[in-house]
N, C-alpha and C positions, 0 to 999 in steps of 0.2 A: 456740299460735299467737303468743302473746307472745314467748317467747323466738325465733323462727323470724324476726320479726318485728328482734327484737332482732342478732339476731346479723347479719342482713342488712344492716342498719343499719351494725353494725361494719366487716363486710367492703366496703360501698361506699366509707366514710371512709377504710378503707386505701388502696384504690383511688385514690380522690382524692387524697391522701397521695403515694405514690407515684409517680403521675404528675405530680404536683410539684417531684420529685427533679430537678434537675439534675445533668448530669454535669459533672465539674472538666475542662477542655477546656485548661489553659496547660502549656506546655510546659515549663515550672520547672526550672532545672538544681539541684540539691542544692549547697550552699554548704557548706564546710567551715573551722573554724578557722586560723591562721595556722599554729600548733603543728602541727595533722594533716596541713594542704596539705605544708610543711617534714619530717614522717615519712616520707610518700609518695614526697617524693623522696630523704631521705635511702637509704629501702630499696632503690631505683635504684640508687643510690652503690655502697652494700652488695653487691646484685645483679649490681652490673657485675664489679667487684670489680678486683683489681690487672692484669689480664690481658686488658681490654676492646679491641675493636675496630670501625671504623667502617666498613662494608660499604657501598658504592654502587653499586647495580644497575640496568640495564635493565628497561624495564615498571613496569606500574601495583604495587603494594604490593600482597600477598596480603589477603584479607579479613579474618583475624584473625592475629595472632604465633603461634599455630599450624597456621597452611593451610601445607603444601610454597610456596618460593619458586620461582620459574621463571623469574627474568630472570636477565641474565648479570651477573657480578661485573663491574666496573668496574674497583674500585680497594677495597684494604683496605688502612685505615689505622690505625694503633696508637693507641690513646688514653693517656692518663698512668697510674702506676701511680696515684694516684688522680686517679681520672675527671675529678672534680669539688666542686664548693661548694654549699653550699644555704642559703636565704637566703630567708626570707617565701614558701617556698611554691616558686622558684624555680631550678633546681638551672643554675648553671653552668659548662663546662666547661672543665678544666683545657685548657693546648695539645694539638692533633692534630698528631700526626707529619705533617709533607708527604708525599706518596708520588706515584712514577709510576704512572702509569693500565697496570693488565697488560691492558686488551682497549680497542675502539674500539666505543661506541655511545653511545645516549642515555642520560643520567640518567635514573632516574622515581621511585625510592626509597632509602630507607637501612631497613641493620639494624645493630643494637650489638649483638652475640656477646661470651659471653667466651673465645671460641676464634676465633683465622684460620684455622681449617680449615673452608672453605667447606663442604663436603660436609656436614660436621656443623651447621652455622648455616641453612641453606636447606631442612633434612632436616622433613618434616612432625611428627616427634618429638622437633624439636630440643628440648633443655631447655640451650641455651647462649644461644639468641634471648630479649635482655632487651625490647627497643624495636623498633619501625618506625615510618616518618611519609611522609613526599611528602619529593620534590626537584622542584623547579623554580628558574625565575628570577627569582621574587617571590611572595608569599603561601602559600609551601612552611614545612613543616616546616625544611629546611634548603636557601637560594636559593644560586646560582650565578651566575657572571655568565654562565655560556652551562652547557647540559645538553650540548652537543656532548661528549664524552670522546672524547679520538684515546689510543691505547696509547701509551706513552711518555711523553707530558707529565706533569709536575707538577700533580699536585691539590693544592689546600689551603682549609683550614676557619680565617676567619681567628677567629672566634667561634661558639659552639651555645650554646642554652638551651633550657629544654624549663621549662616553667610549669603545676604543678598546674591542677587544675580550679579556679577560683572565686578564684584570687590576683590 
């Protein structure tokens, strides 16, 4: 009886215990080094590689860099043979080719391919699709002064940066 007595004892206090636990409820983003932010993008660099280009497409961004793209090319523009710089975490890029817009629609994404072969860059198995992010005309991955694209005009990127996590 003692022991019966005992162990009940125990197994209440866990109980109590237990129900004490709180659970960690903050939303914490993971902080990284300056050195690791700066790899990260270094391997971007790397990733892009001497042959990158700047895809601007109609519609929302696919859910991940591997979902099939489905909006219409815009405009594909050449990036340098090297890309870019990388600096505290911050990779910036080299000049974007200017290019005429080959269709008329709305902005709403970009992809950085290391191929202009569309087909290949938008393909649900693409392994050339390095990035994607938003276009808009403020608070975008990369703003505009208008999303309108007409075919013909000149696009141009007068600046891009893309910023590790935590820099």
């Amino acid at each position: 009886m003692r022991l019966y007595k005992s162990l009940f004892g125990l197994i209440a206090g866990l109980m109590i215990a237990f129900a004490s636990l709180t659970p960690q409820t903050t939303d914490a983003s993971p902080q990284y080094t300056a050195t690791h932010r700066s790899s990260a993008m270094t391997d971007l660099v790397t990733a892009i590689g001497g042959t990158g280009f700047l895809m601007i497409l109609s519609g929302a961004q696919p859910a991940t860099v591997a979902t099939v793209d489905a909006g219409t090319v815009l405009v594909v523009m050449a990036l340098s043979a090297t890309p870019g710089t990388v600096s505290a975490g911050v990779l910036t890029f080299n000049a974007i080719t200017s290019t005429a817009a080959s269709a008329t629609g709305t902005a709403g994404h970009f992809l950085i391919c290391t191929s202009s072969v569309t087909a290949t860059c938008v393909a649900v198995t693409s392994s050339t699709r390095i990035i994607q992010g938003a276009v808009g005309t403020s608070g975008s991955d990369i703003n505009f002064s208008t999303v309108a694209f007409t075919s013909g005009t000149t696009i141009s990127v007068s600046s891009m940066t893309i910023t590790a996590n935590g820099a």
